[in-house]
C-alpha positions in Angstrom: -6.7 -53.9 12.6 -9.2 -50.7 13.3 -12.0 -49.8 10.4 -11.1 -46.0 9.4 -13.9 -44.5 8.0 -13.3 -43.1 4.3 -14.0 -39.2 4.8 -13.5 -37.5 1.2 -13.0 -33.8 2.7 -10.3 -34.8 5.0 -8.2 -36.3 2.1 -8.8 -33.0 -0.1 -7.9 -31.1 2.8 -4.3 -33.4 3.0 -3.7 -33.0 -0.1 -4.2 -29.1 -0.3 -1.8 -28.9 2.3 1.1 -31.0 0.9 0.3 -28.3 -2.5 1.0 -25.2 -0.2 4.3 -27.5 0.9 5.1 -27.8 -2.2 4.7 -24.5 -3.9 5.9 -22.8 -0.3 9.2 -24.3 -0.9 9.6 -23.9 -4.7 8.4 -20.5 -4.4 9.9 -19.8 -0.6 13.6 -21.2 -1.4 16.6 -19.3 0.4 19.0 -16.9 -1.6 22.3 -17.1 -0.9 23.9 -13.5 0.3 26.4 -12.3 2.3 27.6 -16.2 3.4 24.4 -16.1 5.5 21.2 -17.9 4.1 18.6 -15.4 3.2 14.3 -15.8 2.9 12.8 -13.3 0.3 10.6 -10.9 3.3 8.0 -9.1 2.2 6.0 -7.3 5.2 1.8 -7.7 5.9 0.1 -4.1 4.5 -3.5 -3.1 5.0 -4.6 -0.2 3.4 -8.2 1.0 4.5 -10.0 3.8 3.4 -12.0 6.3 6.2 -14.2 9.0 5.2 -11.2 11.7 5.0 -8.5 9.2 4.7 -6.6 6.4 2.7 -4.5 4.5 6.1 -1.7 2.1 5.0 -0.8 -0.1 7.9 2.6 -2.2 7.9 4.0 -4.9 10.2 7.4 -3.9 10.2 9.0 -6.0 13.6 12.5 -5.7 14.4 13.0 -2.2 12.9 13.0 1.0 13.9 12.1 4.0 11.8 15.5 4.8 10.8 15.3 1.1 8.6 12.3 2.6 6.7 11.7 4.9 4.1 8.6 6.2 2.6 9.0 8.3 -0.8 5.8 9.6 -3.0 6.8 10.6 -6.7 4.5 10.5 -9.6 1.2 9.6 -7.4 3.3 6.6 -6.5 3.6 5.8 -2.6 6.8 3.6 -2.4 7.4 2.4 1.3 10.8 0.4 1.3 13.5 -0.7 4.0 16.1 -3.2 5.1 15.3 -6.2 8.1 18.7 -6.9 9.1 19.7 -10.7 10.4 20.0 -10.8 14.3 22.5 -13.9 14.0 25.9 -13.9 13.1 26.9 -17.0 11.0 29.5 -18.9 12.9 31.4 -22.4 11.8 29.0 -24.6 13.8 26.2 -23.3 11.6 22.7 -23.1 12.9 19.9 -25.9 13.9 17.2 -24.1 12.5 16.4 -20.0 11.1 12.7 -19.4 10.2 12.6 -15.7 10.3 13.0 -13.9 7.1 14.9 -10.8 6.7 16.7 -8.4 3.7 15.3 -5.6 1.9 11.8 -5.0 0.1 9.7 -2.1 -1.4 6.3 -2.2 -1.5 4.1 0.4 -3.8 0.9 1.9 -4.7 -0.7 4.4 -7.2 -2.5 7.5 -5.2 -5.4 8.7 -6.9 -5.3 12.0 -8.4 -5.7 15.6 -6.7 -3.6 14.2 -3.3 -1.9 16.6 -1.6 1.7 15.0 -1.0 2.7 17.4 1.5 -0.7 16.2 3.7 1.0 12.9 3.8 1.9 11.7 7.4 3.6 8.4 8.9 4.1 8.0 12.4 5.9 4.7 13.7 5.1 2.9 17.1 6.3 -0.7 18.0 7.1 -1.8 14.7 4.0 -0.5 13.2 4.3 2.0 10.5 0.9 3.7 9.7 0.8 6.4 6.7 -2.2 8.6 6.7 -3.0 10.2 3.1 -5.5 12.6 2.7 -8.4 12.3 0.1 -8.6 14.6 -2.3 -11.6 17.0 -2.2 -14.1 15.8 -4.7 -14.5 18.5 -8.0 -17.8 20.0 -7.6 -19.7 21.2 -10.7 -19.6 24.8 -10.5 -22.7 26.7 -11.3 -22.4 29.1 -13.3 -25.1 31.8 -13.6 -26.3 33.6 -17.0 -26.7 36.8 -17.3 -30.1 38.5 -18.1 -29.5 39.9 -21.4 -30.7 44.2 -21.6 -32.5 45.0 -24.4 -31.7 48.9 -25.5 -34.9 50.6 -26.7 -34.7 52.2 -30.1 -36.9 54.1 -31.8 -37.5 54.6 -35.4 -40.5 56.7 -34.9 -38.4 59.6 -32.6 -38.1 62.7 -34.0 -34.4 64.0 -34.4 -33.0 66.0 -31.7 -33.0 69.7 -32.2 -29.6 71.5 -31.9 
């Protein structure tokens, strides 16, 4: 019989990982649609802010552009689509399907003063990138006073003579 030395971290570290098990597959169960076996998909965004620029980044693999669709209404980006299954489900059923597919919509408030018709998205190898333009920042605006005139009058003038 071999001596194990008791190492505290490591059993933490088990027993973190059988608690994302668990909650993956309580939170992660299939959905039954269609006959086939469905996983909720929901695709990896980054949104990162450049000087002129808010870019939104999404992993979209497996579809093209014609499977996405990217709306703006209300200062509400709304980027949405459909990952169709590449199996068929046959009689003999399957020995194993990891990858998830079926619809999702993602969202996000814009800040105010964005331009909508600035937005652009290109798409290249499954990679969706949306480019929003920051809105110009309100300056104060200066405004100048005007030197007041002061009309001379006199009291002491003689009246005019017709």
């Amino acid at each position: 019989m071999a001596i194990v030395r008791w190492e505290p971290l490591r059993e933490l570290t088990t027993l973190q990982n059988e608690m994302n098990r668990l909650f993956g597959t309580v939170f992660d169960t299939p959905v039954q649609g269609n006959g086939a076996t469905m996983r909720r998909w929901m695709p990896a965004m980054d949104l990162v802010e450049t000087d002129d620029h808010f870019v939104l980044t999404a992993d979209l693999p497996g579809m093209s552009e014609q499977d996405v669709n990217i709306e703006i209404e209300d200062r509400v980006l709304t980027v949405s689509g459909e990952r169709k299954a590449t199996h068929e489900v046959s009689k003999d059923g399957f020995h194993r399907v990891e990858r998830a597919f079926g619809s999702f919509s993602r969202s996000l408030t814009l800040p105010e003063g964005i331009d909508t018709d600035a937005v652009e998205a290109s798409f290249d190898r499954g990679v969706l990138e949306v480019r929003i333009p920051k809105p110009e920042e309100r300056k104060p605006r200066r405004i100048a006073i005007a030197p007041k005139t002061i009309e001379a009058t006199s009291t002491d003038a003689e009246p005019a003579k017709a």
